[in-house]
C-alpha positions as CSV (number, residue, x, y, z in Angstrom):
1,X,32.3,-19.8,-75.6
2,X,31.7,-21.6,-79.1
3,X,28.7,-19.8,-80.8
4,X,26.3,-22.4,-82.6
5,X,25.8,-21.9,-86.0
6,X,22.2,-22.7,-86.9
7,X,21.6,-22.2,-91.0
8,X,17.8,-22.2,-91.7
9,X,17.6,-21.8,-95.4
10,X,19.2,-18.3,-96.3
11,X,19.2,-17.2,-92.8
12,X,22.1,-18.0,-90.4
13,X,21.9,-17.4,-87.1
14,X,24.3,-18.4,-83.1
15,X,23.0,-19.7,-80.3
16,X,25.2,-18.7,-77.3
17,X,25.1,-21.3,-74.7
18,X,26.9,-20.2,-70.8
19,X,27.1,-18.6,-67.8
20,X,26.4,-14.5,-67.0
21,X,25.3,-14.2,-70.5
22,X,22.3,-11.9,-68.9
23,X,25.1,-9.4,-67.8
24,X,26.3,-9.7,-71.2
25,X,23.2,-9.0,-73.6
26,X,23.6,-6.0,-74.3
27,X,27.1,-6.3,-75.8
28,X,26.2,-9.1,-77.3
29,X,23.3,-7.8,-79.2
30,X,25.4,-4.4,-80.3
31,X,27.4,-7.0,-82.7
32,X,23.8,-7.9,-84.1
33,X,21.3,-5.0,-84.2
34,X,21.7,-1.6,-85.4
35,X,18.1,-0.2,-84.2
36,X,18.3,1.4,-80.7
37,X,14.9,1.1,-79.4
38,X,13.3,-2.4,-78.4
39,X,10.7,-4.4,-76.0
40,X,11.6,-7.0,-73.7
41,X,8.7,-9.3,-73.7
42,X,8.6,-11.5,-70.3
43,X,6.2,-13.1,-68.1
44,X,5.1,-11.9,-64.6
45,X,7.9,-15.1,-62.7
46,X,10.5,-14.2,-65.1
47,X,10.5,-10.5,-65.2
48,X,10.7,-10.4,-61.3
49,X,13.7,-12.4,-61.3
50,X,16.0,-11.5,-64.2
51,X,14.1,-8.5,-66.6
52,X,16.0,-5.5,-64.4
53,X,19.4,-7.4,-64.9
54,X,18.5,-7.9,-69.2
55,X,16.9,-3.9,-68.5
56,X,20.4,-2.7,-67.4
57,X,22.5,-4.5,-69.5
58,X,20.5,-3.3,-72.5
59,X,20.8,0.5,-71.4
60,X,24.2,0.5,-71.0
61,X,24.6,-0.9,-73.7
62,X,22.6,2.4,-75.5
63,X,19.6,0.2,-75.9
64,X,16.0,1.9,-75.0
65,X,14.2,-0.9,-73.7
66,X,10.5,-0.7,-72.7
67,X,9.6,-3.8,-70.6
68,X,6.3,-5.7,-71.6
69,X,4.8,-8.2,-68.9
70,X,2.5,-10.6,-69.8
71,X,0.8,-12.9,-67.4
72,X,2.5,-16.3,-67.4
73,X,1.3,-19.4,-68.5
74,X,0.0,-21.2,-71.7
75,X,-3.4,-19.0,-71.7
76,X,-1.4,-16.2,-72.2
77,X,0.0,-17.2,-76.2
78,X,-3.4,-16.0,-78.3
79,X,-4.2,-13.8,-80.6
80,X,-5.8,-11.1,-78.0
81,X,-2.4,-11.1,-76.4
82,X,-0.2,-10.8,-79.5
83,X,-2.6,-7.6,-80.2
84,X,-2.1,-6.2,-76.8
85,X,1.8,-6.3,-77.2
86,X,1.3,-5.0,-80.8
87,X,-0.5,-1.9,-79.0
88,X,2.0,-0.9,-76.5
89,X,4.6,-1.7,-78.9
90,X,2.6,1.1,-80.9
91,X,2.0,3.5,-78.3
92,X,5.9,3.3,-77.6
93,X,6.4,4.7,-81.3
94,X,8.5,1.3,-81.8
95,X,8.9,0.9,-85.6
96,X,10.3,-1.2,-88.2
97,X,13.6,0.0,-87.1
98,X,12.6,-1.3,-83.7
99,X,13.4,-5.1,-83.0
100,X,11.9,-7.7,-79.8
101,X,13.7,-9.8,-77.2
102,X,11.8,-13.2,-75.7
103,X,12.8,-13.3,-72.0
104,X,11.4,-16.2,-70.7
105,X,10.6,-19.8,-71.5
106,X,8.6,-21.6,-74.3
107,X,5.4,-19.2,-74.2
108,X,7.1,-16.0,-74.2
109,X,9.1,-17.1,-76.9
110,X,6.6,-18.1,-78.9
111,X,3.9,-15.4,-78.6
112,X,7.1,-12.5,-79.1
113,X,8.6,-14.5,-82.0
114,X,5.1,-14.3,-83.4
115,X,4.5,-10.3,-82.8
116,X,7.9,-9.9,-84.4
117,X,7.1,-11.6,-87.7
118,X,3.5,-10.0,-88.1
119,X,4.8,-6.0,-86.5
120,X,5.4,-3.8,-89.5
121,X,5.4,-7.4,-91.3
122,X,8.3,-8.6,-89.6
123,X,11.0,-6.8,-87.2
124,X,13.7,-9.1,-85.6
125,X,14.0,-10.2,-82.6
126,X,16.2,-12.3,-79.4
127,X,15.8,-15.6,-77.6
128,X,16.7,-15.4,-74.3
129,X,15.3,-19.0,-73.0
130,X,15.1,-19.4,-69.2
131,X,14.0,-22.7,-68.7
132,X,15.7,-25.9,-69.7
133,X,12.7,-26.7,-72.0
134,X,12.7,-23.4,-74.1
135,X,17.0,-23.7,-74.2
136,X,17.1,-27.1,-75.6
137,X,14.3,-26.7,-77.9
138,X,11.2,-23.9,-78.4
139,X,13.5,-21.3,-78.9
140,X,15.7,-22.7,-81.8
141,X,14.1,-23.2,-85.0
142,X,12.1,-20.0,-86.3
143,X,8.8,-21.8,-85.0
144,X,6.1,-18.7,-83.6
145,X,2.7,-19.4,-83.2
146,X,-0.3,-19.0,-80.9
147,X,-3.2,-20.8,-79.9
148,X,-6.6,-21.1,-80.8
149,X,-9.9,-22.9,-79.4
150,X,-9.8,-25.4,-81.8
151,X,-5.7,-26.5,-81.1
152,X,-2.4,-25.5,-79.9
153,X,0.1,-23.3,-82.0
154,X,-3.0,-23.2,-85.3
155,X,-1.8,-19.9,-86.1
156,X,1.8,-19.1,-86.5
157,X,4.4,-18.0,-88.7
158,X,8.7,-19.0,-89.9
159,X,10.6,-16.2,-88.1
160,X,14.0,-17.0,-86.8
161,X,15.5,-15.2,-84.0
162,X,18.8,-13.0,-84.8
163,X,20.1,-13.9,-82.0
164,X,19.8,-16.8,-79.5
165,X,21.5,-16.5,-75.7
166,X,21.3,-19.3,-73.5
167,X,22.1,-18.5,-69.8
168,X,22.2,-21.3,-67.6
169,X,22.5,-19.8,-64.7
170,X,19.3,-18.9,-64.9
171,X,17.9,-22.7,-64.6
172,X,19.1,-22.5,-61.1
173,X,15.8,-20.8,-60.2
174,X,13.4,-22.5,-61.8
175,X,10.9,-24.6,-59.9
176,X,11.2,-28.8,-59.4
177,X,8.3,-29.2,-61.9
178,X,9.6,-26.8,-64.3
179,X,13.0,-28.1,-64.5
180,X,11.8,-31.7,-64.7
181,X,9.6,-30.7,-67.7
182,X,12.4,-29.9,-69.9
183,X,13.8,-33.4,-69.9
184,X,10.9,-34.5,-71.9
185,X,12.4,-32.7,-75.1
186,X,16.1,-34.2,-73.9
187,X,15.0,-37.6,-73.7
188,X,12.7,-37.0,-77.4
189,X,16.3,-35.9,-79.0
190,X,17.9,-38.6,-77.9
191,X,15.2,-41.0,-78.9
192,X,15.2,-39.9,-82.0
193,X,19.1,-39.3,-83.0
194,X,21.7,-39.3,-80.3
195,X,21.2,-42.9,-78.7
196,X,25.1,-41.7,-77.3
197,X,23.3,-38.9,-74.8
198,X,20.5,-41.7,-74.3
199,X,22.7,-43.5,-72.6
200,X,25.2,-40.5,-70.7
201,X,21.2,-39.1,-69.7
202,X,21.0,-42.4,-67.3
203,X,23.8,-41.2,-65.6
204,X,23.6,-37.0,-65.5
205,X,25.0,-34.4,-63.3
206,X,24.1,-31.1,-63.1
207,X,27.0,-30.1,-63.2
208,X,27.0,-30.5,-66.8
209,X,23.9,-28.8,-67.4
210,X,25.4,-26.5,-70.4
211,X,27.1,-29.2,-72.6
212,X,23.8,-30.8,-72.4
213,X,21.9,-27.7,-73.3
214,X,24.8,-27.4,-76.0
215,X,24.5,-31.1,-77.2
216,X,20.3,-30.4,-77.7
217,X,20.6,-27.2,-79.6
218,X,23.0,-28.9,-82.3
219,X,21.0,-31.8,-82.8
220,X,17.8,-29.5,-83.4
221,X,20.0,-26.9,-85.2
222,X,21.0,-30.3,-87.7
223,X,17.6,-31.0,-88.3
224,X,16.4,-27.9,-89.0
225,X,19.4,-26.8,-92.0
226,X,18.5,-30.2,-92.9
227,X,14.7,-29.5,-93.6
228,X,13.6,-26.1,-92.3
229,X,10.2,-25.9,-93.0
230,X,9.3,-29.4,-92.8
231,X,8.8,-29.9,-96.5
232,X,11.2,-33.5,-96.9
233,X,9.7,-34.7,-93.3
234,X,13.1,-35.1,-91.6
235,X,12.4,-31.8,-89.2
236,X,8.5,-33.9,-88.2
237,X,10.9,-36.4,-86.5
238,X,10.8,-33.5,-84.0
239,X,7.3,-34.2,-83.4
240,X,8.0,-37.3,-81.5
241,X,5.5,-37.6,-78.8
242,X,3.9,-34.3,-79.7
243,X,0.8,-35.7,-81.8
244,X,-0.5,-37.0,-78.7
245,X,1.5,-34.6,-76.5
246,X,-0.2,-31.6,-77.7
247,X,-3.5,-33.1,-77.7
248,X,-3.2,-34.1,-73.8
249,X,-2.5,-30.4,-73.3
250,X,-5.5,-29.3,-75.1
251,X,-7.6,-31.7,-73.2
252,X,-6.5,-30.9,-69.5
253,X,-7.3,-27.2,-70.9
254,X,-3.6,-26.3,-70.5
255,X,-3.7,-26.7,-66.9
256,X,-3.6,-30.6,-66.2
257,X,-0.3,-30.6,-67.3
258,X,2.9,-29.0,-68.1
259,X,4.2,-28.8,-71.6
260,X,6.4,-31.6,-71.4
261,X,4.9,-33.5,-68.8
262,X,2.2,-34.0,-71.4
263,X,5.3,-34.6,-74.3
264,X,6.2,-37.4,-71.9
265,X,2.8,-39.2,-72.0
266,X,2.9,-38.7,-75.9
267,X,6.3,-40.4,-75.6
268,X,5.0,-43.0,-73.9
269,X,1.8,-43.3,-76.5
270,X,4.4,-43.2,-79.3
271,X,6.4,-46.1,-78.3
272,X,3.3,-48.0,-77.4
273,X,2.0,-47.2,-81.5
274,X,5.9,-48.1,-82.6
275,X,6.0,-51.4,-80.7
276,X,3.5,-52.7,-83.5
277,X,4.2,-50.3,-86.6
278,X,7.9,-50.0,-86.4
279,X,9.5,-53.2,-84.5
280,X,10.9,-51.5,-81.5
281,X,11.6,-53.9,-79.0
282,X,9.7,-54.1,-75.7
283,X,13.3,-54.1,-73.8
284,X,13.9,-50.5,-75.6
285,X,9.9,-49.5,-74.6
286,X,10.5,-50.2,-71.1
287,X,13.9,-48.4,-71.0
288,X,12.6,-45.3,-72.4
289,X,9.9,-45.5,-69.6
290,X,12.3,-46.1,-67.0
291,X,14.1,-43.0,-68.0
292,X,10.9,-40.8,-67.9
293,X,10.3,-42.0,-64.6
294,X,13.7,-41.6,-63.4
295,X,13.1,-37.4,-64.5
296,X,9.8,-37.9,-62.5
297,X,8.4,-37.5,-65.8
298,X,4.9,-39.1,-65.8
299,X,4.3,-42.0,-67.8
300,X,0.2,-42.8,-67.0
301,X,-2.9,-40.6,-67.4
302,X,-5.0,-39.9,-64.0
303,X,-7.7,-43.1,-64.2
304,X,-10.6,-39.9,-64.3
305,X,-8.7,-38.1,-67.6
306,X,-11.1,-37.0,-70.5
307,X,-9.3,-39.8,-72.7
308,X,-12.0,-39.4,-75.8
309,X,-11.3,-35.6,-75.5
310,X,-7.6,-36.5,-76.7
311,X,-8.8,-38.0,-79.9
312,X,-10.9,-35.6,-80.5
313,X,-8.0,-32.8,-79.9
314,X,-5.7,-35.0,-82.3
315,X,-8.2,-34.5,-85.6
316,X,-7.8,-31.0,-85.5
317,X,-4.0,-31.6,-85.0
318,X,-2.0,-30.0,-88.0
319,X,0.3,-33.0,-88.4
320,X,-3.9,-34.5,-89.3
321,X,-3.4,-34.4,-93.6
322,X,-6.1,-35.8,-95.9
323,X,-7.7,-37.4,-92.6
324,X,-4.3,-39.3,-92.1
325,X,-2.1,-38.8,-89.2
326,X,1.4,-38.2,-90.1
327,X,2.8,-40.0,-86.8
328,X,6.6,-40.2,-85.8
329,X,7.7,-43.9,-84.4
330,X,10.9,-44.7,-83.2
331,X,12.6,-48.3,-84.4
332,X,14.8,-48.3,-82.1
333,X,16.8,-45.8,-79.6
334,X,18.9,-43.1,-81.3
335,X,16.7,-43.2,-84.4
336,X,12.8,-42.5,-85.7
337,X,10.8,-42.4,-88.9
338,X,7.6,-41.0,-89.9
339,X,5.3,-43.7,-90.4
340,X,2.2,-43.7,-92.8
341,X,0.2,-46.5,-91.5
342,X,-0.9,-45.3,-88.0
343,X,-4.7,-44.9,-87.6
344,X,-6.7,-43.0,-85.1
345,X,-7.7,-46.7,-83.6
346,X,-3.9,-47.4,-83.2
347,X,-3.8,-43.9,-81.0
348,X,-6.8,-44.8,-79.1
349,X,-5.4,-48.5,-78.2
350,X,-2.3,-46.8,-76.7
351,X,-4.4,-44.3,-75.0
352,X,-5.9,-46.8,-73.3
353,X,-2.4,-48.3,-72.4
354,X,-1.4,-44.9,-70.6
């Protein structure tokens, strides 16, 4: 097993991607962490299925873990929550000595990388992703953030994990839906830069599930040494069908849709805005939809959807600068830009579309 190198400014971190890694956390993290005592952070589903195994491994290990469950779910990553961890994490006499672990998918790791930059003003902390979406992309990057009334991750903070461990096995149990859902930030990486895996995705076996997951992380690991905290614009490129994305989310109130079932309609929105502001072909626009569809990815909005409520999400979007929207359109396959040009009336046109 390779590590991953993933540089983020001064900070280096791995990403371990494999089999049974669970079993193995606790060794693992004894090469990182000197600090004894820590929380595992995980959602109600996740916890039931693999918190005793990371619990064990942990302890023998001569870890103290203390457990933390959260409801599951996208109303769980807010303030209120982070606050309630904070607590327990306090009432466990956890200090700055003390460091987190993220068991669970894009949520969890979210709201714990978030706790762990603002506890004692910043303790470290562990990715353990269990769903395909959270391996190939939430939990790489040093992204935390929760969610507010007025949008989705408003308030949020650069902490990178110390550690990153990417068990695959543990996709095997995830539902249809959730599964399907992480293909939406495959199929963005490969629209973006790796028109190579574009083309393997229209053929993919499971089987091959963790050279995937391993092919995702180093494209996102190159873009993020490359521009950490999106100051030169080449990390925004990740943002590819997020604009809208996110704002889908918001207006379904997190429950319409999944993540990156609404990523896939913002896919879908982007190539319809890059048809006309970037030259991509309608032969590559209907390929890319083809794909979605071939994830079960959805690629139209129900006829009854709140579409004005999408606009209205995207103005308080934080890729929304000086009133301009700072919008990521794709060319062609394997590459993207950000584009300058693209107005609110351009979004609402391909709204209309989906």
């Amino acid at each position: 097993m390779t590590p991953i190198m993933i540089q983020a400014g001064n900070q280096s971190y791995e990403a371990l991607v494999g089999s049974r890694l669970l079993e193995e956390a606790g060794a693992l993290l004894s090469q990182k962490l000197s600090g004894r005592d820590c929380a595992i952070v995980s959602d109600d589903n996740v916890a039931a299925r693999f918190a005793q195994t990371l619990v064990q491994s942990l302890t023998s290990a001569g870890f103290k873990p203390t457990l933390i469950i959260i409801p599951s779910g996208e109303k769980s990553k807010t303030l209120d929550e982070a606050e309630a961890i904070c607590n327990r994490m306090s009432e466990t006499r956890l200090d700055r000595s003390s460091f987190l672990v993220a068991l669970g998918g894009g949520v969890v790791g979210d709201l714990t990388g978030f706790v762990a930059a603002i506890y004692h003003r910043g303790i470290p902390y562990v990715q353990v992703p269990t769903t395909l979406l959270a391996q190939v992309d939430s939990s790489i990057g040093g992204k935390t953030a929760v969610n507010t009334t007025v949008g989705k991750n408003m308030i949020g903070a650069w902490h990178h994990p110390t550690l990153v461990i990417a068990d695959v096995d543990t996709l095997d149990t995830l539902p249809p839906r959730e599964w399907k859902q992480g293909f939406a930030e495959v199929l963005k990486h490969a629209i973006i830069r790796d028109a190579e895996m574009f083309e393997l995705l229209q053929h993919f076996d499971r089987q091959d599930i963790a050279a995937l997951v391993r092919r995702n992380i180093e494209i996102k690991a190159k873009i993020v040494a490359a521009d950490e905290r999106e100051i030169q614009g080449e990390r925004a490129l990740l943002n590819f069908g997020h604009t809208v994305g996110h704002a889908i989310e918001r207006a379904g109130n997190y429950r319409d849709f999944l993540h990156g079932e609404a990523v896939s309609l913002g896919v879908v929105a982007a190539c319809e805005i890059s048809l006309r502001k970037a030259g991509l072909s309608e032969t590559e626009r209907d390929r890319i939809l083809r794909t979605l569809l071939a994830f079960d990815l959805p690629t139209r909005l129900p006829a009854d959807f709140p579409r004005e409520k999408i606009l209205n999400a995207i103005r308080f979007d934080k890729k929304f600068k000086r009133q301009e929207v700072r919008f990521v359109v794709t060319p062609a396959i394997g590459s993207a830009r950000l584009a300058t040009d693209v107005t609110v009336d351009d979004i609402a046109a391909a709204l209309e579309k989906l």
